[in-house]
Each structure stands twice: as C-alpha cells, then as structure tokens.
N, C-alpha and C positions, 0 to 999 in steps of 0.2 A: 641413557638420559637423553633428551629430548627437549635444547633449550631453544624458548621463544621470546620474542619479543613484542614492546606492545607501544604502538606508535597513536599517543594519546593519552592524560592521564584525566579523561573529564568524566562527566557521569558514567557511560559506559565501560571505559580503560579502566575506573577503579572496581567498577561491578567487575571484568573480568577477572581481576587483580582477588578479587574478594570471593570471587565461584572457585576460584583457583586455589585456597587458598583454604575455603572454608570444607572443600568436596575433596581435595587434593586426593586422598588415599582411594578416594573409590573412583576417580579416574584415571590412575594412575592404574587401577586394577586394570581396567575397559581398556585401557591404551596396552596394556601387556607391557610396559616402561615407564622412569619417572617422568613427567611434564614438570621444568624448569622455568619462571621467568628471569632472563639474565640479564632484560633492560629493559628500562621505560622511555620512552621520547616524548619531551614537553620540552615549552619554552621557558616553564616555571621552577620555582626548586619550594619541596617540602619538607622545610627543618621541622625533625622532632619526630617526621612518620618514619615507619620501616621502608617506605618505599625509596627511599631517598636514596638509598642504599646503592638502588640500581637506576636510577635516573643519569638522563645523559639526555646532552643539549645537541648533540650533533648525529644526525642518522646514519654520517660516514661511519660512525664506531658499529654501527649495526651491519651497514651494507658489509664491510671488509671483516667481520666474525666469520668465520667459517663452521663457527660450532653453532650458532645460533641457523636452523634448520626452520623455520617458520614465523611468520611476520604477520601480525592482527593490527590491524589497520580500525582506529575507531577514533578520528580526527574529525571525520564530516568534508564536507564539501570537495569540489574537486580537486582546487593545488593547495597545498604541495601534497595532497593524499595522491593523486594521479601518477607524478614521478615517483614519489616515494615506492608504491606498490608496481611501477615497472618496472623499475631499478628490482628491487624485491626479486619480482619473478626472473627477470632473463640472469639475477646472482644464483639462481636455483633454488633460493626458497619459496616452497607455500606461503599463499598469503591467506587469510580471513578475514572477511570485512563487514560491516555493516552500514557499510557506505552506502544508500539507495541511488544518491544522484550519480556515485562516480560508476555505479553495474550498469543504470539506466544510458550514462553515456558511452561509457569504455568497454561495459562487458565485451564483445567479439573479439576485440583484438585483446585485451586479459587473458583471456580463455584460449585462445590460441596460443599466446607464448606459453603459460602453462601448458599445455597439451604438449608443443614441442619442447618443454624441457621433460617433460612425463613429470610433472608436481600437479599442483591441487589451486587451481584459483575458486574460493567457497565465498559465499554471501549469504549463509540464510536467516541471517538477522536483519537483513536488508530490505524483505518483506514479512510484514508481521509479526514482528519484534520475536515474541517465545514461542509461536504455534509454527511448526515442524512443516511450512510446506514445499519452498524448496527441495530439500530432500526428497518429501512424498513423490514430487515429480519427478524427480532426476533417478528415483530406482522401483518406487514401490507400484507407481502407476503406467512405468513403461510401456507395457503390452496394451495397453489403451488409446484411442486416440481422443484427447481430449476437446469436446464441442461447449462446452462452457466453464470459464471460472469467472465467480463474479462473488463480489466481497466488499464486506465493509473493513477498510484497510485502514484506517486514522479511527484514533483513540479520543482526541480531542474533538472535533465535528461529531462521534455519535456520542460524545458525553453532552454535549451543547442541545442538540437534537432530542438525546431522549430528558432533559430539563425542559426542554422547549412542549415536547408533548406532555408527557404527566404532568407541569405544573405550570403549563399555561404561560412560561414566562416570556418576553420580549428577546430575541435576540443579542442588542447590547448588553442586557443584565445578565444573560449566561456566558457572556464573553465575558464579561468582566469576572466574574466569578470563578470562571475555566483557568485565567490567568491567575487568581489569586491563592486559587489551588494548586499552581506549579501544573495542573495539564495545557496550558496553552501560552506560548509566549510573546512576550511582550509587543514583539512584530508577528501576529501571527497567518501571516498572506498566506503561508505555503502549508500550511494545514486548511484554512473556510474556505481560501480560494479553491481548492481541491488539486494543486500540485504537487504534494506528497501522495494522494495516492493514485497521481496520474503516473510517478515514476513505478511506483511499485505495482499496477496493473501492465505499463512497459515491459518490467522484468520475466514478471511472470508470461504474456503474451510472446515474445522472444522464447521461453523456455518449451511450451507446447508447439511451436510454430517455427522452430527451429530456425528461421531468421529473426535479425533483427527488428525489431518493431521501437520506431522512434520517437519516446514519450513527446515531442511536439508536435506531431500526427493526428494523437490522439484529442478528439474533442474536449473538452473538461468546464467544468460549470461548478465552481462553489456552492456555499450556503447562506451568502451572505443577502440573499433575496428570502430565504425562507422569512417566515412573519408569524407570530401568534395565531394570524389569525387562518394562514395555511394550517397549522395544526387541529384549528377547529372544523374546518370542513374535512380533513383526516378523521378525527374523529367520529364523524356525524355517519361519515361511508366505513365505518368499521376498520379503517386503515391507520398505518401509520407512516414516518415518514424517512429516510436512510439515505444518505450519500453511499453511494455504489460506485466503485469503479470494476467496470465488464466487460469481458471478451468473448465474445461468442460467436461459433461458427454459423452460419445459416445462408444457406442453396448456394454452396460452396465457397463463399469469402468470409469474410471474418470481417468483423464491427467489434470495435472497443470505444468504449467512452467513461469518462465519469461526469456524474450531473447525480442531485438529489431523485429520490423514488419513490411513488406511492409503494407499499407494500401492503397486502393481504394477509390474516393472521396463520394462512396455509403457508407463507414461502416463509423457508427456514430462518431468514434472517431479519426476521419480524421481532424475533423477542429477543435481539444481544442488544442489550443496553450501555448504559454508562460507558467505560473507557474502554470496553473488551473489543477484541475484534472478532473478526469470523469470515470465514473462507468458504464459498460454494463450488465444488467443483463435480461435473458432468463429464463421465467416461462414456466411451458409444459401446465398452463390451460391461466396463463394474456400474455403470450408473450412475447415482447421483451417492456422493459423499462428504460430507461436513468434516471444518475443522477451526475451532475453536478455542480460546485463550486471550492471554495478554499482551496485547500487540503490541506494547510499549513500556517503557521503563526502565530504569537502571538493571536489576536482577533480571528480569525475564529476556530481555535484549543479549548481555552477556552471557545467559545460559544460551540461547542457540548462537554466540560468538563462540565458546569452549565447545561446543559439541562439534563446530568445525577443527576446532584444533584438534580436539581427542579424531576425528575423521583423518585429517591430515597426518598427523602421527601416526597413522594406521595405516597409511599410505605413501611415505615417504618418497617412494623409487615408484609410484603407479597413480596415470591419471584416472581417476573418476567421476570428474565432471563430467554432465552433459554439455556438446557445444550446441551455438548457435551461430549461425552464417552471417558476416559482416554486409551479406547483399541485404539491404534494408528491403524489409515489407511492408507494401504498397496495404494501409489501412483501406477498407470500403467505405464511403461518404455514408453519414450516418444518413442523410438524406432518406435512404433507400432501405432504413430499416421500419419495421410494422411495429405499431405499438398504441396504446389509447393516451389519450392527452386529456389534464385536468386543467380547468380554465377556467380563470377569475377574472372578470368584466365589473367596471363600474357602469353604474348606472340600474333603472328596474328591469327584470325579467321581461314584465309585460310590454316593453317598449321593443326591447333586442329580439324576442323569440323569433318572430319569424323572419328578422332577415339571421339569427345563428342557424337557425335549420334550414335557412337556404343555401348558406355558405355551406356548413359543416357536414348536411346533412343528418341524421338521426344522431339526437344527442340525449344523452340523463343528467336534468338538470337537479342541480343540489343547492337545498338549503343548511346553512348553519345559525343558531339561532343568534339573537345579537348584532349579526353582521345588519348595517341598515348601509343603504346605498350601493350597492353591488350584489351579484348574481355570481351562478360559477354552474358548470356544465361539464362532463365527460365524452368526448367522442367514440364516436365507433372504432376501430380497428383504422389504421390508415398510414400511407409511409409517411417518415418525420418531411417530407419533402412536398408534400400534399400540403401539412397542416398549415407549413411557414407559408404557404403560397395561401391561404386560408387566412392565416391569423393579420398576411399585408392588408388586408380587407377593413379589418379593424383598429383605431386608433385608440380604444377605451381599454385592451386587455391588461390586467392589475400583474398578476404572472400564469405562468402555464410550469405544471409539474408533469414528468412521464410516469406511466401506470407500469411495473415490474410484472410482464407475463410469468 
C-alpha cells in the first residue's frame, strides 16, 4: 500500500480526491499497489462528507507519518505551499504539485533536494492543466533539442478572445461573462494580464533549456488592450487573434515572451478556441508536434495531479525528474527579435501615407469596414527594436499587435 497525502481540499484537492476515488481500481492496477489517501490538510472541517474522515488541521501529523510516502500539494500560491513541500521532500517524500507560481519560483532547488534524496519532485499539472506536457519533455522528447514551444496556455484569455472574434463583442462584455461562467475570477489580473501564462512558459523554458529561466525576465503583455475593433481588422486579413506565450531558439539565443498574436489559418493554433488550450512544440530531429486539451478545471487538472502520483508510486527509491540548473538564463531582449507589426493609427490614410512609408518603410495598408477615423498598416519584416524606434516618431498610434511567423 501506498499512502498519500493531500495538502488542500479546494477545487483541485477534491478532484483528486474524486479521480482517486472514482478510477481507484485501474490505477491501482498501473501503480502494480494500492494508492491510499490517509490525509487531508485544510484549514476547514466537512461535517457530513467522507472526507472528514481523514482531515487534519496540522501538516506536522503528515510531516512525522512515516507511512505516508508522497505529498500532492494543490493549495496554490507560494507559502505555506513552499515549506510545506520542502519540509515534504528533504522527510523523503514525493511531492506532486500543481502549483505553477511555486515550480516557476522554487523549481531548481525542489528538484535538487528530490534528486539528492533520489524521490520525485512532479508538476505536470502546473502547465496546462490535463494535456500531458511536462512528461512529453522530460522522457518522450529527450533525444531532441527543442527550438520552439509556443502555446496558448490560459483557458480564460482564449475563451474571451475567441467571443471577442466570432461575436464581435467588446471586451468588458466577455469579461464579464467569463466571470459569470466560473472561467475567470473575480480579480482576474493574472489570467488578461498574461501572468499565468508567463509562469507557465517560465517552466517549460527552464525544462528545454536546462537552466532556470526567470518568469520576471520574460516580457508579458495581456489582453486587456485587444478591442472589437482589432478583431475586425483580423478578420478583414483573414486572421485571427491568440495570446501566446513563446520560446524560441533563433541564431543561438533564446527569446520568450507572451503578448497577443495575429495568427494565419496555416499555424496550428488558429482554430483552439473557447477554454481549451494547445501546446506547439519544434524538435530540430521529430519536427513540429501538437498537443491539445483541457488546460484547466477541476477533473482535467487532477487527472495529471494522479498521474503524478501513479508516477511517483512507480518510483518510490528512483529519481526521474528532469533537472534544471539554479544558474539563471540570461533571456535575449526581445528588441532583437524579426517579426511584422500590425498598426492602428487615428487619423486618414491619406494624410499619414507618406510620412508611415517614410518611417516604416514598405508597408500593407488595411482596411476594415466601419472603422471611420483611423487607418492600420502591416510592416515589413523588421527587429521589435527598429519598430519601437519607429513607432517614437508617432504620437497617433491607437495599438500595434505582432504577426506569429
């Protein structure tokens, strides 16, 4: 037997509580032993459910079990998840987590004291909630060296997004909506602002890149500039429009950033709509490979929570994680990356043209119908460090989106 523990009992803690619970026999098979939960940690008590059973208000009863062999961590934020899960590992147990901010911060030294007690510090619900990529990285894509992942990682922003395009609606009104549907909360900065999936492009970047990469590094741009009426000039150029968060190798440094994207209906991640997410990734020997799912929710979140534990159980005495080096990597200034720029100016065309084609040089100007009082143009190819030096020139531009080669 093989008992666990589960430190949290909120959305997630009961999803695992319920995959466990509901699948038990056939994971129990996959693990070749029973999986036990022997305790729950909350601050709360729940008269009347079964869980109560094993509820406990203090995590010493967990640290000092010697039977209790693995720790899932699904609290959120960083303390008390931080001690809680270092305490955890250097007691010698596994931990699993789904913690994005505490991997995004803590992972190297996690992963090292795991490594030196030879346990399992596991996260892969910590990006992209149920689609399996963690894992992918850490065994199935080894022999690779990885020159691109780049992904729509939030569930909420492209549910917003693709409302904002097919039905034309304003911003606020999908925000509002997003919330009343239970996908976006109440405060919800760290989903539009795009800090959820700065953390979770961190993780993954650190995984390919085998140092640390430190999500405040990384550039990040919400959504909360998109506008109805960006979506109609999207439409007009046959495009549409995705917060991305991207790393990618190119003439041997690496650029990560998130900010919204035009997309073209060839790149794969033109048509994942609503709450789903989707993962692109670029091997230099497998090529390009998709990976697709439920990035978020209670069931799908917990399912790759258990699949760590069924891992971990499978591993008891042997580490498997991949590590990555606590010497932080030095992001390249996005400055210096090539890309085309879409740009909205108030004001008429016929007034701006020729000093934009003087600044800009060769541009494809676009119309959307409707829009009255402003213009909007495409660049040529050019570094992001050019444009800004470009766009100082101008005091009229409404926003600028980047084109996803």
């Amino acid at each position: 037997m093989v008992n666990i523990a589960v430190l949290g009992y909120g959305t997630v803690g009961s999803g695992v509580v319920e995959v466990i619970h509901t699948n038990g026999k056939l994971i129990n098979q996959r693990v070749g032993d029973e999986i036990k939960i022997k305790k729950v940690l909350d601050i709360r008590d729940f008269p009347g459910e079964p869980v109560q059973d094993l509820i406990t208000h203090d995590f010493e009863e967990i640290l000092g079990d010697e039977e209790i062999k693995i720790v899932v961590e699904v609290m959120g934020g960083i303390e008390p998840a931080y001690t809680f899960v270092k305490r955890s590992l250097l007691a010698g147990k596994s931990v699993a987590t789904s913690n994005k901010a505490l991997v995004a911060a803590h992972g190297p030294e996690l992963l090292a004291i795991a490594k030196e007690k030879n346990i399992n510090f596991l996260f892969e619900a910590s990006v992209g909630g149920g689609i399996p990529i963690i894992r992918a990285l850490n065994s199935s894509m080894t022999a690779d060296e990885i020159e691109e992942i780049t992904g729509i990682l939030n569930g909420t922003t492209n549910y917003m997004l693709t409302k904002m395009f097919y039905e034309g609606a304003d911003y606020d009104d999908v925000l509002k909506e997003a919330q009343e549907n239970g996908y976006a909360e109440r405060n919800p900065e760290s989903d539009v602002e795009g800090y959820d999936s700065c953390r979770k492009i961190a993780i993954l970047s650190s995984l390919i890149s085998g140092q640390h990469v430190d999500f405040q590094d990384i550039y990040t741009e919400g959504i909360t500039k998109i506008t109805a009426e960006d979506m109609k000039y999207a439409k007009e150029m046959g495009m549409t429009i995705k917060l991305l968060a991207s790393s990618k190798r190119d003439r041997g440094k690496l650029y990560a950033l998130v900010a919204p994207f035009l997309l073209t209906p060839e790149n794969p991640l033109y048509s994942v709509n609503g709450v789903f997410n989707a993962i692109f990734v670029k091997g230099n020997v497998l090529g390009d490979a998709m990976f697709y799912g439920s990035g978020a929710g209670k069931l799908p979140t917990a399912s790759a929570v258990v699949a760590d534990v069924v891992e971990a159980a499978k591993n008891l005495k042997r580490n498997v994680m991949t590590m990555w080096k606590s010497e932080k990597l030095e992001i390249e200034d996005k400055a210096d990356a090539i890309r085309h720029f879409f740009v909205r100016m108030s004001g008429e065309k016929e007034e701006w043209k020729e000093k934009v084609e003087e600044v800009f040089g060769e541009v494809k100007f676009v119309k959307a119908d409707g829009l009255e009082g402003e213009f909007a143009f495409v660049t040529a190819a050019m570094m992001e460090g050019a444009y800004d030096a470009c766009a100082k020139k101008f005091e009229n531009i409404i926003h600028m989106i980047r084109f996803k080669s």
